[in-house]
N, C-alpha and C positions, 0 to 999 in steps of 0.2 A: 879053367874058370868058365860059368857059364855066360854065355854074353844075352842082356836085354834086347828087347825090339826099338829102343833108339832110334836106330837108323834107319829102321820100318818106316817111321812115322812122315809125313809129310804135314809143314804149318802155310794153312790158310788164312789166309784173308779177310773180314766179313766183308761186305759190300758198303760203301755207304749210302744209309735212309738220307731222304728228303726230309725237311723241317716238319711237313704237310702230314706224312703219314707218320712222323713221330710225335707227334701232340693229337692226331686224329683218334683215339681211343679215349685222351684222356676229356676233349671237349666231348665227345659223344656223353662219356658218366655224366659231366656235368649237367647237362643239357637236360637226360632223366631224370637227373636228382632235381631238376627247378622244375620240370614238369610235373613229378608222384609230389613234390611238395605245393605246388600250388592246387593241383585236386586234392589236395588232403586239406589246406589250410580251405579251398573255399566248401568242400563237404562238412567242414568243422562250423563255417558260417552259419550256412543254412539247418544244421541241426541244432538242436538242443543242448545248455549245457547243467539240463536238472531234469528230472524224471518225476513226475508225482502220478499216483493213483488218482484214477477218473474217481472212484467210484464214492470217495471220501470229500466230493465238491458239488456244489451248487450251481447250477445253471441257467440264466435266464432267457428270454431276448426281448429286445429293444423294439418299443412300440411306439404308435401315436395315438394319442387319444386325452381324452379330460382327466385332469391330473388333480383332486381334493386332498389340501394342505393338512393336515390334520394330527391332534397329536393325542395320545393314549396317556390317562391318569386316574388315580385311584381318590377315592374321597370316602363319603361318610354321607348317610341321611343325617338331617338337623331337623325340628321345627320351625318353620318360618319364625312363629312368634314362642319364644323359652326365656322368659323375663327371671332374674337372679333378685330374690327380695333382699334385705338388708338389713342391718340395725341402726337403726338412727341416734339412739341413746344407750348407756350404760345400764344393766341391769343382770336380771335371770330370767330365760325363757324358758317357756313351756308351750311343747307342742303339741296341737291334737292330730292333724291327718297324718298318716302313714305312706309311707312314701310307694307311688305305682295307684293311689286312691282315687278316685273321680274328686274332682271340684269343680263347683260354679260361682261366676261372677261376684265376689262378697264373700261369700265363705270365709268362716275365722281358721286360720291356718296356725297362728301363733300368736302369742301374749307374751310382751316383755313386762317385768316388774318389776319400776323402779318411785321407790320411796321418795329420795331426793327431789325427781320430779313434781312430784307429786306433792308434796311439802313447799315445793317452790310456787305450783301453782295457787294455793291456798294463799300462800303469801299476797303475791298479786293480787288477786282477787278480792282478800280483804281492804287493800290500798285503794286499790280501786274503790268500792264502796264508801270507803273516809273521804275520797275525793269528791266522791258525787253529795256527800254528806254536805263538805264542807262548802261543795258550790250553792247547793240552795240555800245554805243557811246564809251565806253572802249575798245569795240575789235578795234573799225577805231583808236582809238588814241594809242594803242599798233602798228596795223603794220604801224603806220605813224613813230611810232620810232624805229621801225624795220627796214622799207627802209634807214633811215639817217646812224644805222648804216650799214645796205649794203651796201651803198656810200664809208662809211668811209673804209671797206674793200676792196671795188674795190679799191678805192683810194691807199690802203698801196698793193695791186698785182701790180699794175703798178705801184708803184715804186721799188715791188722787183724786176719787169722784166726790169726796167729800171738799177736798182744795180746790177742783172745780164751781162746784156752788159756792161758796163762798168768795172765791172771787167776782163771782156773778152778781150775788149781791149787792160787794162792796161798790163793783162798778154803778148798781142803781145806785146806792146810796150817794156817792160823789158825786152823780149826777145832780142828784134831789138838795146837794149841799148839807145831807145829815153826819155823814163822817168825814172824817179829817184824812189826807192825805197822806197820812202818815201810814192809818190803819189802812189804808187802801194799799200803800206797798208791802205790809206786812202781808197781808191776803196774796198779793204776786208773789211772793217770796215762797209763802206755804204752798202752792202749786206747782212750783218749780219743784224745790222738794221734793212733793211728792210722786212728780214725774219721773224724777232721778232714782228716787226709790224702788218706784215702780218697777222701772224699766233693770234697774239692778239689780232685782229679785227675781226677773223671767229670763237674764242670762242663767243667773244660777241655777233656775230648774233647768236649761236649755245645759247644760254644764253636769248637772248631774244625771240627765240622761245620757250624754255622753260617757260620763264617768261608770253608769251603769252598765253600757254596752260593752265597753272595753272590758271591764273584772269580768263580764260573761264570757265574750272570747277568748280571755285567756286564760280562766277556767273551762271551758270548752276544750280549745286545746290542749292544756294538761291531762283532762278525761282520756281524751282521743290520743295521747301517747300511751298512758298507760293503760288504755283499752290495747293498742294493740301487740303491748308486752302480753296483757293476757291473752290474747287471741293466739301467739305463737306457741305460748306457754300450755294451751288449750290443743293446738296441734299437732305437737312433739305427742303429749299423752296419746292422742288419738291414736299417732301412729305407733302407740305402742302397740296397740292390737293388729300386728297382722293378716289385711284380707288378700285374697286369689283376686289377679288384676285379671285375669281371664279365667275362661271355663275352659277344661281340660281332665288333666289328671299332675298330682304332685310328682315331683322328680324324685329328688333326690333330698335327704335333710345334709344339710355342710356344719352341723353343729350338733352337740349333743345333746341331750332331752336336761332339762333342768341346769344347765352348764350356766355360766355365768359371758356373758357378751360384753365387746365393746362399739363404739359410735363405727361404719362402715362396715362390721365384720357380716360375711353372708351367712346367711341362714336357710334356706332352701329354694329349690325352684320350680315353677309351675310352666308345665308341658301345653302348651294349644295345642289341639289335636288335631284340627281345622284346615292347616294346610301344612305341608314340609317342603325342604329345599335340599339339593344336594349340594355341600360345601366340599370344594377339591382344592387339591395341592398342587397347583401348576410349579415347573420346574422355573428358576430364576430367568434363566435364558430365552423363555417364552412371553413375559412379562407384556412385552412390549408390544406383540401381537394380538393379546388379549383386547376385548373390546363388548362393550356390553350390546346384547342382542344377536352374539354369533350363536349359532348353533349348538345343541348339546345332546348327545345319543348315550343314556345311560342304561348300564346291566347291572342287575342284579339277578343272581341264577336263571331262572327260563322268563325275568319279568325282565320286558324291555319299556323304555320309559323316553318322550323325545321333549326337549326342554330350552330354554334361551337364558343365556346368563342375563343374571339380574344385576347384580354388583361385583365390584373388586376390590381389595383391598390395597391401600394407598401405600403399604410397606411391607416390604417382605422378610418373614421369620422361615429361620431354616432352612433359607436356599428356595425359597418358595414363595408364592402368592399364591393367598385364598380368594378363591371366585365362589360367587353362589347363584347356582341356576334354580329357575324355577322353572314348575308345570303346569301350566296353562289348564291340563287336565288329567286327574291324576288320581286315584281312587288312595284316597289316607287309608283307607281300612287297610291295606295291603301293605304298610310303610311301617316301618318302625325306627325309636330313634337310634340313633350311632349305629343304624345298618352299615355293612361297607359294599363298595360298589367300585363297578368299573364304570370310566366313561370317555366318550370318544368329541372331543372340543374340533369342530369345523373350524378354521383359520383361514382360508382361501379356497375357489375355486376355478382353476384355470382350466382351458380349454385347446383343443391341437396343441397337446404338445408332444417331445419325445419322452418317452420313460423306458421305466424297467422297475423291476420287483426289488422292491428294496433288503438289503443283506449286509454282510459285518466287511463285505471289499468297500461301504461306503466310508468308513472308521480308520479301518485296518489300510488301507489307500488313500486317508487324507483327503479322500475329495478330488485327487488330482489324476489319480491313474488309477488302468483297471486292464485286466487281459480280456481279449477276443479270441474267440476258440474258434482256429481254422484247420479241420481235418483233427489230427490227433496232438494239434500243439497250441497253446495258447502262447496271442502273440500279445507284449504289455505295449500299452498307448498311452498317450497322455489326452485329458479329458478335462469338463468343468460341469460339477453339478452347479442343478438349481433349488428349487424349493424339495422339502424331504415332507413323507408324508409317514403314516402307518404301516403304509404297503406299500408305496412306489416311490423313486426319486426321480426328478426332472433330470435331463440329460440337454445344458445351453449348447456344446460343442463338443466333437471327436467322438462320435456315432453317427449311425445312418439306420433307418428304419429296416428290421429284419437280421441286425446281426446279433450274434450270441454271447454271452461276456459268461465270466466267471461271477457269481456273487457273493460266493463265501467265501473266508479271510484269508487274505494275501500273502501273511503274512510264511508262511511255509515256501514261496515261488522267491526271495532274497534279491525282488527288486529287478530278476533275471530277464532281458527283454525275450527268449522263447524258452518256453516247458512242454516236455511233450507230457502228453497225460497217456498215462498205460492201464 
């Protein structure tokens, strides 16, 4: 048999480690691994954790200076003065100018044609006439019985003056003892009489000159009502013939040639040439800042135009209020109506303040934050605008004169406090 090395062998020992250097390798790992991890976590800090291209963003910086409030709107030439004529009554018109035609002052623009009316006024007017008829022939037959009783008044004075004398008489007589006291009181009696008479006969003319007065005032009156059913009935007609309340040129007709109208319906309009206004469409949200006499910088193609709002409109259609500026001086030839046009409404003008050029980080950031571009990374801040303008926005807080911001829209950077830009 062959024998193994067995008994060759000698068994050792190991030695025994210290506590110290049997965990001293394993704290050593540990110790590297919190050290590569905290320069890793704090190199994670300081970079970036989004990437965007420079070259796709807007850049501004932060300035100081006079900051005009100002806001960009689109409008329309108008005529100051473009009156809408009307129909007043029921008929058929016909019209002679053509629309785009010179007119002056008066000019017959159109004739409504209505029978009705016209039959109506006949009417009146004949009434009228029966009225005036029948008052004179009232006045001649009042002082026809006004003279009878004059008559009858003369009548009873000569007989007082006649009962006069003969009391006169009588009294000689009774004196002389020729008549008898009897006929002496009949004589008093017929004076009385005819004093009574007298005097009751000049109430009655006094009476029926009163009586004459009154049937004339109130025939008078009567006249003068239905005078002024004709007068109105005289002015309806008149306005049937439509004239140009200014000189200019005709608009537009709003009705058809020989068509048939009713009472309010329009019928064309007549253009002053004399002076225009531009009428703009402020957005609802500016309403408030409008104010008459701010400033107005109007374009139309290479013609610039500088103007003051004249009026505003008290309610707003479509999200809007209409302002209407005027030009102080302004060549009409040049103007035409329902031009369209740009215009630039002054609203304030502040001075030292901060700004920057204004961009869609004012929208797309709420107003409330905006990144600052330091080296290759922009860093996001929290911030407060102020007033906004066409070109610039006010900066109340979180800027400082001369730093750089991003001002095209945020919306790409996910709210990230750093981005580096590549």
């Amino acid at each position: 048999m062959i024998q193994g090395t067995e008994q060759q062998d000698n068994i050792m020992q190991r030695p025994a480690k210290s506590a110290l250097r049997r965990y001293l390798p394993a704290v050593a790992i540990a110790v590297t691994s919190l050290a590569l991890a905290f320069g890793f976590f704090q190199s994670v800090g300081q970079s970036a954790g989004l990437v965007l291209p420079r070259n796709q963003m807007q850049f501004a910086t932060v300035q100081r200076g006079d900051l005009v409030r100002d806001i960009a709107v689109q409008g329309r030439i108008v005529a100051a003065n473009a009156p809408t004529l009307y129909s007043q009554e029921t008929g058929q018109v016909q019209l002679f100018k053509q629309p785009g035609e010179a007119v002056t002052l008066g000019d017959l623009l159109a004739t409504i044609t209505s029978p009705t009316l016209q039959n109506d006024l006949q009417q009146q007017q004949a009434v009228l006439a029966g009225m005036q008829s029948e008052a004179e022939r009232s006045v001649l037959a009042a002082r026809e019985q006004q003279l009878d009783i004059e008559q009858v008044m003369n009548n009873a004075q000569v007989n007082l003056l006649a009962a006069r004398r003969e009391l006169q008489r009588a009294n000689q007589s009774i004196e002389m003892g020729v008549i008898r006291a009897l006929d002496f009181d009949i004589a008093q009696d017929n004076l009385t009489k005819a004093e009574l008479e007298f005097d009751h006969a000049k109430r009655k003319v006094e009476l029926a000159k009163d009586k004459l007065a009154f049937e004339h005032s109130s025939r008078a009156q009567d006249i003068h009502r239905q005078q002024l059913v004709v007068n109105e009935l005289e002015r309806k007609v008149a306005a049937l013939n439509i004239t140009a309340p200014v000189t200019g040129q005709l608009g537009n007709w709003l009705t058809e040639q020989q068509s048939h109208v009713l009472p309010g319906q329009a019928l064309l309009t007549v253009i002053d040439l004399s002076q225009y206004e531009a009428e703009l469409g402020v957005p609802e949200s500016y309403a408030r800042d409008l104010a008459a006499g701010q400033q107005v910088e109007v374009s139309m193609g290479n013609q610039q135009l500088s103007g003051a709002i004249s009026t505003i409109a008290a309610e707003v259609r479509n999200n809007q209020v209409t302002a209407r500026v005027r030009f102080p001086e302004a060549d009409s030839t040049q103007l035409r109506q329902s031009q369209r046009l740009s215009a630039r409404v002054i609203l304030e003008h502040k001075e030292n303040v901060l700004k920057i050029a204004r961009g869609d980080f004012v929208s797309s950031g709420g107003g409330r934050q905006a990144y600052q571009v330091l080296d290759n990374q922009a860093l996001r801040k929290n911030i407060e605008l102020g007033a906004l303008s066409v070109q610039w926005v006010e900066i109340l807080s979180g800027a400082t004169e001369g730093e750089q911001w991003v001002i095209s829209n945020l919306s790409d950077f996910k709210d990230y406090d750093r981005v580096n830009l590549n």
